[in-house]
C-alpha positions as CSV (number, residue, x, y, z in Angstrom):
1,X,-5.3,5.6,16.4
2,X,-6.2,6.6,20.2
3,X,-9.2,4.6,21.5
4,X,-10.8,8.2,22.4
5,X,-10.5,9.0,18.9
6,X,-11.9,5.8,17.7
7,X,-14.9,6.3,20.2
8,X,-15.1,9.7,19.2
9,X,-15.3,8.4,15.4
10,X,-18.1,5.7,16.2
11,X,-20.4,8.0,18.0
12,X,-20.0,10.6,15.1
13,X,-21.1,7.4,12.6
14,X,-23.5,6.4,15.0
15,X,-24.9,10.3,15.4
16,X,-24.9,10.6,11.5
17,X,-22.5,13.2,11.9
18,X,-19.5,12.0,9.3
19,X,-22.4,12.0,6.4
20,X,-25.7,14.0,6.0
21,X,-26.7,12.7,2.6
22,X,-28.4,9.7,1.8
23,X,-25.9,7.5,-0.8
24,X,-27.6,6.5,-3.9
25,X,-28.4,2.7,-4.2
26,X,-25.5,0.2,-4.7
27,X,-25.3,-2.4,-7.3
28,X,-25.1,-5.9,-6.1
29,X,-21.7,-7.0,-6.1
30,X,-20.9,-10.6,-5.3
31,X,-20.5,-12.1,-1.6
32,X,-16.6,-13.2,-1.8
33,X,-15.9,-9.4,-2.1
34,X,-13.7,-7.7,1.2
35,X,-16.5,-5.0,1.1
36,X,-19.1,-7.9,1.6
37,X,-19.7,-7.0,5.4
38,X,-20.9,-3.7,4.9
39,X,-23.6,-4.6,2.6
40,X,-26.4,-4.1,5.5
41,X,-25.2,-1.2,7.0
42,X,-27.8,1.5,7.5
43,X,-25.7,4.2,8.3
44,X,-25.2,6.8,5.1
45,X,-21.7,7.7,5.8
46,X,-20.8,4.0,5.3
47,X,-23.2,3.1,2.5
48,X,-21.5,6.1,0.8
49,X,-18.1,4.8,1.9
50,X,-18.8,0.9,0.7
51,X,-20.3,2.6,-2.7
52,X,-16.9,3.9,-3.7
53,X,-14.7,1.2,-2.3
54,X,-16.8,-0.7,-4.8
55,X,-16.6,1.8,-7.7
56,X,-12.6,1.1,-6.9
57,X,-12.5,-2.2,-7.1
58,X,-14.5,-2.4,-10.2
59,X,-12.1,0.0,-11.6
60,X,-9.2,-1.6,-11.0
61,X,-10.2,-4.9,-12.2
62,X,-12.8,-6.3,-10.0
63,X,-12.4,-10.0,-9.4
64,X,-9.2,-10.0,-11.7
65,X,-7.5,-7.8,-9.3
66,X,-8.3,-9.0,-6.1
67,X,-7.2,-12.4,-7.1
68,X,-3.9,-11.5,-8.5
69,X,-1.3,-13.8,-7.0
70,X,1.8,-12.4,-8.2
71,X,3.4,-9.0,-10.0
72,X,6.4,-8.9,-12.3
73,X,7.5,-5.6,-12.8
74,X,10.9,-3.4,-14.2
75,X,11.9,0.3,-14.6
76,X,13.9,2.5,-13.0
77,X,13.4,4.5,-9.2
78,X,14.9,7.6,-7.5
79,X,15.6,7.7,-4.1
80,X,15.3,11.2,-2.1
81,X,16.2,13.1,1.2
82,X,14.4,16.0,2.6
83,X,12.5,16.2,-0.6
84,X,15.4,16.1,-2.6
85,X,17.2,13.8,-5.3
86,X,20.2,11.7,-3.9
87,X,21.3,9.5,-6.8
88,X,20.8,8.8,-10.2
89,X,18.1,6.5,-11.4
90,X,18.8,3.3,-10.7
91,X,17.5,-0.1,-12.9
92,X,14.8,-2.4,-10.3
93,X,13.7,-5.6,-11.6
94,X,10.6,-6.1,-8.8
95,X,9.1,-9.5,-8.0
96,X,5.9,-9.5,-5.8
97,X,3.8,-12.5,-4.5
98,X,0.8,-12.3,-2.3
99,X,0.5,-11.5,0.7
100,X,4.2,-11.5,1.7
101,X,7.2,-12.0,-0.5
102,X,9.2,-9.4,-2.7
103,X,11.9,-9.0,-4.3
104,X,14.0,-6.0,-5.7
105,X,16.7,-6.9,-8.1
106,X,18.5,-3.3,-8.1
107,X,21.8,-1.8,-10.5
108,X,21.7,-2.9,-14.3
109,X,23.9,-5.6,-13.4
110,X,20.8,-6.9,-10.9
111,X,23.8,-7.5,-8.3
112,X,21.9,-5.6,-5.3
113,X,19.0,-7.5,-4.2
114,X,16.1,-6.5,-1.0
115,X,14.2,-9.6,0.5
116,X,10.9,-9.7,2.3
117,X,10.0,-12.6,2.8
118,X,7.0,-13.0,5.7
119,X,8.8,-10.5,8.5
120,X,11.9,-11.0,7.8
121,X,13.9,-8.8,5.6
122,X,17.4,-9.4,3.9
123,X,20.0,-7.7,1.5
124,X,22.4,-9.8,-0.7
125,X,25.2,-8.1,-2.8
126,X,29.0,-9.3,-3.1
127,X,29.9,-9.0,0.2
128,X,27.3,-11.8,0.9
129,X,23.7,-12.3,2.8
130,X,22.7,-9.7,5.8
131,X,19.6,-9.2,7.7
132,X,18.0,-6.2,6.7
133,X,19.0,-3.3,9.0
134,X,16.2,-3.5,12.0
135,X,14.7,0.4,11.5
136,X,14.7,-0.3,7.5
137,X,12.4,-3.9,8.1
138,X,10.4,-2.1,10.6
139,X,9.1,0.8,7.5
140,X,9.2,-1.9,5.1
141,X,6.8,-3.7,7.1
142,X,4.7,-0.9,8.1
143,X,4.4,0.0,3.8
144,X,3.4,-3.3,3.4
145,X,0.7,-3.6,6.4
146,X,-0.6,0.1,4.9
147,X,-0.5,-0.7,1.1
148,X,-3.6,-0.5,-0.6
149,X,-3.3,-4.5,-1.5
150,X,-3.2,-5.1,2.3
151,X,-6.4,-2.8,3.2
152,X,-8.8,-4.2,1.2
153,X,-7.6,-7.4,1.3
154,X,-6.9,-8.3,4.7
155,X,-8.2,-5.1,6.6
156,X,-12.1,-5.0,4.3
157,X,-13.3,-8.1,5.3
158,X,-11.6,-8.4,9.2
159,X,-14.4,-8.4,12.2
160,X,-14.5,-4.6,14.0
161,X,-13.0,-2.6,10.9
162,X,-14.8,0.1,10.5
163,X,-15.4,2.4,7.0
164,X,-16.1,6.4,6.9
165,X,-16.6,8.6,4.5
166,X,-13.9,11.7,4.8
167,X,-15.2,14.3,2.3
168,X,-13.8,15.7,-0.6
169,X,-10.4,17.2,-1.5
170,X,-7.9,18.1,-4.1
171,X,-5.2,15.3,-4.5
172,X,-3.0,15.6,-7.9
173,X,-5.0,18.3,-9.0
174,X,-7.8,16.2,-9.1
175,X,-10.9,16.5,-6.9
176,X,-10.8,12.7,-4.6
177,X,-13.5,11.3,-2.4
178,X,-11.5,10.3,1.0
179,X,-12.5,7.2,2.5
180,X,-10.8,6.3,6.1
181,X,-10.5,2.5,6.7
182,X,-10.1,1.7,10.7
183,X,-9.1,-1.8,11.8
184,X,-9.9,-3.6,15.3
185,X,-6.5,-2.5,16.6
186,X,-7.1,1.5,16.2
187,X,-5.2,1.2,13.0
188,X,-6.4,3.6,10.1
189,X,-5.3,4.6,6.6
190,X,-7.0,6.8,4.3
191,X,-8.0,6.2,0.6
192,X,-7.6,8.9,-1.7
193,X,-10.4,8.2,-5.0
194,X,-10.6,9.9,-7.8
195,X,-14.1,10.9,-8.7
196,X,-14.2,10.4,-12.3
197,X,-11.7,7.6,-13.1
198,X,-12.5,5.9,-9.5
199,X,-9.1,4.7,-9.3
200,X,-7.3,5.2,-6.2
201,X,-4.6,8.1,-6.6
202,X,-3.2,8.4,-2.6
203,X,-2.9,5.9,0.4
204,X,-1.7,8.2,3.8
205,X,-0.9,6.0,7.6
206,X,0.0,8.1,10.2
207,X,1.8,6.2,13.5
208,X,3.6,7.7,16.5
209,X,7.4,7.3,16.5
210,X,8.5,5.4,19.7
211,X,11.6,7.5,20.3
212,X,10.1,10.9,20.3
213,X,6.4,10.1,20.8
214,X,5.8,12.2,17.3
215,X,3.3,11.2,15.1
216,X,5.1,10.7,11.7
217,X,3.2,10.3,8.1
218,X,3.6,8.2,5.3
219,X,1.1,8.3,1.7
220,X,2.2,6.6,-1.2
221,X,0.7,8.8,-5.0
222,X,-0.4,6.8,-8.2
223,X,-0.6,8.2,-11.3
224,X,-0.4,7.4,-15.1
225,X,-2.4,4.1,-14.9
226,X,-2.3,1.5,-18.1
227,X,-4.5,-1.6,-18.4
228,X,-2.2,-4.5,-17.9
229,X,-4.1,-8.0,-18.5
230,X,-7.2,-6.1,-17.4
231,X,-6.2,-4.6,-14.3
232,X,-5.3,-0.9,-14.2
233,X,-2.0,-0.3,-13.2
234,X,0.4,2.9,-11.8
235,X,3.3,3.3,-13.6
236,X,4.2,5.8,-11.8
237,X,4.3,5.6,-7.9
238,X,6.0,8.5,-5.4
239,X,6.3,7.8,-1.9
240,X,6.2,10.6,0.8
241,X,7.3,10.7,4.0
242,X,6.0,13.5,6.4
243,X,4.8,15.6,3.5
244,X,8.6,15.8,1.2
245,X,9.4,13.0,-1.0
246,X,11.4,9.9,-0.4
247,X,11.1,7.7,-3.4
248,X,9.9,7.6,-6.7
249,X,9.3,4.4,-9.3
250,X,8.7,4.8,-12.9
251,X,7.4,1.1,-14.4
252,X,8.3,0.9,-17.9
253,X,6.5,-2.6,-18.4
254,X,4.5,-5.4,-15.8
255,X,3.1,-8.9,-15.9
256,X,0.8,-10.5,-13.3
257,X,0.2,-14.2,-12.5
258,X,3.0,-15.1,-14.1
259,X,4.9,-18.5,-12.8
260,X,7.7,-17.5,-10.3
261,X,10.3,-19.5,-9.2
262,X,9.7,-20.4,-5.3
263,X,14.2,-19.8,-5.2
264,X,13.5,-16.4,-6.4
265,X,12.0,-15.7,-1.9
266,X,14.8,-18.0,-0.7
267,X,17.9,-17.6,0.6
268,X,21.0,-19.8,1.9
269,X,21.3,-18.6,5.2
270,X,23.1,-15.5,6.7
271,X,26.8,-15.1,5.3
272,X,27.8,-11.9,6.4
273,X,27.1,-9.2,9.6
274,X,28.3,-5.7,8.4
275,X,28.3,-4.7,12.0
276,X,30.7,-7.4,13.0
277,X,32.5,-8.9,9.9
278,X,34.6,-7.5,7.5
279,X,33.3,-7.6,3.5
280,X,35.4,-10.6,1.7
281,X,38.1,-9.4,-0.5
């Protein structure tokens, strides 16, 4: 975000002008939480704000989910172009560990794997070990640094991040408060909350593409949430990218804090450069 538009957002908190209405009183909620910062604020747009990141985080789980260490999860996904299918479902086996390791097993013979491991990214299949290609690490690392695990676990509790309250609006056919998160580095995603369930249902990041100087969107959708170990959990997840869909994951079961084996994040070295080498026969 544009510094005159983060000015231009602090003088309308400051003016009262994001939020009119008084929130109503929060529950305590305990000190080690990211929201923990905002407890004194004054302001009503950000007491309203801090009152539903709350009611979030007590929906998902509360202290169970922001201390989850690790995700095991399987099912199939769809990948799409201009809004469109472009293959079959495909079999993922995912493996996820906090803050920054994943792994995607992929095929039912679990023969195409997707490393990201810190910012690095890798592919392994028969041919052998590649880096990831450089445009497909950068998006993976900007999901990552905009997934809702990220903002309100690193970007909640950082100094200078700033919390508004966006209004109301009809996400999923469901009425959603919209709660903007803005980091010290003019960074900003917006929450998506549904107001009955108070489970989050949309994350949208918008950044400026550094060939054309566009702004481009992203929002990831969750829907059809179970109760997995006590944290609530989408089973189904859709990705969008500027407004048409580019991916879609169905989970058909999920662990959490399971023990992981540190080999499943490591890899034995670079074996193979597709823009350079020829695949082994």
């Amino acid at each position: 975000m544009a510094t005159a538009a983060r000015i231009a957002l602090i003088f309308a908190l400051a003016t009262g002008a994001i939020a009119q209405t008084t929130a109503p009183a929060q529950s305590a909620v305990p000190a080690t939480w990211p929201t923990a910062q905002f407890a004194s604020a004054k302001d009503p747009g950000v007491q309203k704000a801090v009152q539903i990141l709350n009611q979030m985080i007590r929906a998902l789980g509360g202290d169970a989910w922001l201390n989850v260490s690790n995700m095991t999860s399987e099912g199939r996904t769809y990948g799409f172009y201009h809004g469109q299918p472009n293959s079959m479902s495909i079999l993922y086996w995912r493996f996820w560990e906090w803050p920054d390791k994943e792994r995607v097993e992929l095929t039912k013979q679990r023969d195409v794997i997707e490393l990201l491991i810190g910012d690095k990214g890798y592919e392994i299949t028969y041919k052998g070990t590649a880096t990831q290609e450089p445009k497909e690490l950068v998006e993976s690392l900007r999901r990552r640094e905009h997934s809702l695990e990220w903002v309100v676990r690193k970007w909640l509790p950082a100094p200078g991040t700033m919390v508004l309250y966006s209004g109301t609006a009809m996400v999923e056919r469901n009425l959603a408060d919209q709660i903007t998160v803005l980091s010290a580095a003019n960074d900003s995603v917006t929450l998506a909350i549904d107001g009955q369930t108070h489970l989050p249902v949309k994350v949208s990041y918008s950044w400026r593409d550094p060939l054309d100087r566009q702004f481009d969107t992203a929002s990831v959708v969750f829907s059809n949430y179970k109760l997995i170990q006590g944290i609530q959990t989408p089973f189904s997840v859709v990705q969008y990218r500027n407004d048409e869909m580019s991916g879609q994951r169905f989970i058909t079961s999920a662990s959490y804090n399971t023990s992981l084996s540190p080999t499943l994040f490591e890899t034995k070295g670079i074996t193979y450069n597709p823009g350079t080498q020829k695949p082994p026969k």
